[in-house]
N, C-alpha and C positions, 0 to 999 in steps of 0.2 A: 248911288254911284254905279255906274252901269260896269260889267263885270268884262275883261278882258279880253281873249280869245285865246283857247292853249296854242301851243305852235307843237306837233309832234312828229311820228310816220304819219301818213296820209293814210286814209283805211279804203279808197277804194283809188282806181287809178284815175287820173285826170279826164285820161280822152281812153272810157273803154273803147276795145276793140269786136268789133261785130261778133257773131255769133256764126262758129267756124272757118273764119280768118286765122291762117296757118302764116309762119315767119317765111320769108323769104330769103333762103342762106347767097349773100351775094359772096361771088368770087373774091378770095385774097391776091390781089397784086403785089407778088415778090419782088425782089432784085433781081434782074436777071444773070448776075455776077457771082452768085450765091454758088452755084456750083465751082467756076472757076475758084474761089478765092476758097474752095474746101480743099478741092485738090489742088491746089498751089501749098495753101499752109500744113495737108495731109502729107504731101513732097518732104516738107521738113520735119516732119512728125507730130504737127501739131492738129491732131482731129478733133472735130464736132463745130467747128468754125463754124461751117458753114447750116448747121443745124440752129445754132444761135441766131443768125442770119434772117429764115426762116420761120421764125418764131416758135421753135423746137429747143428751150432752153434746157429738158429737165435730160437729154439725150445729149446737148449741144456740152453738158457739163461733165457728165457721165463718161462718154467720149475724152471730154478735153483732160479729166482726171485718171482714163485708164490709159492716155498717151502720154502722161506725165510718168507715172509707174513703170509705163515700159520703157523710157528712158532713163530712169534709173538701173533698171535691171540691166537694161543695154550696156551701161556704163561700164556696170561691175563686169557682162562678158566681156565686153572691147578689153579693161585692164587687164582680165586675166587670160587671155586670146592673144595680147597685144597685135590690137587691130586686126584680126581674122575675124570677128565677128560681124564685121562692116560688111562682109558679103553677103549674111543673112539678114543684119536689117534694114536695109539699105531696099534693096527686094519688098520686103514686109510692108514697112513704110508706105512704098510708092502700090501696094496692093491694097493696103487696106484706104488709102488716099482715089484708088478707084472705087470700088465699092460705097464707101461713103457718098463720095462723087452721085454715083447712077442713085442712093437712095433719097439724095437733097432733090434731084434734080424728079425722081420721084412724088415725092411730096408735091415740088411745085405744081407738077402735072396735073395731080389729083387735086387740086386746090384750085386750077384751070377750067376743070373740066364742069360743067353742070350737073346739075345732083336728078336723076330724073326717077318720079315718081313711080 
């Protein structure tokens, strides 16, 4: 009885590839709302949106959980400020909501741009 075939990894690749054939990195095509909807939800203090967006999830989270923190601490100045704290984050917010902003919009750039040898 003739013997079966294994099925396993493969030990060499299907269709090698020539000899000094290098990868060709093609352009990532983002959203181009990426920025707007960082600094929209940066506006209300929710940052890294737009990092997630971009396929930046481990910053996208990073972000989302150091604005989560600062809204808690926010809280505690606004109660014991009663609401005079709103003038400094209020500021804060819409500044680190730019910043973010120019670095998504960064990223896409460089992800635009050709990689030249």
């Amino acid at each position: 009885m003739p013997r079966m075939p294994e099925y396993g990894p493969p030990t060499q690749e299907m269709y090698p590839r020539p000899v000094g054939a290098g990868t060709v990195a093609v352009p990532q095509r983002y959203n181009p709302l990426a920025p707007w909807v960082e600094f929209i939800a940066g506006c209300f203090g929710f940052h890294g949106i737009g990092f997630l967006l971009v396929g930046k999830p481990v910053r996208g989270i990073a972000w989302l959980a150091l604005s989560l923190v600062k809204h808690a601490i926010g809280a505690v100045l606004i109660a014991a400020t009663v609401g005079a704290a709103l003038a400094c984050l209020v500021p804060l917010d819409i500044g680190i909501a730019v910043f973010l902003t120019l670095a998504v919009r960064r990223i896409m750039h460089h992800a635009a741009q050709p990689a030249t040898p």
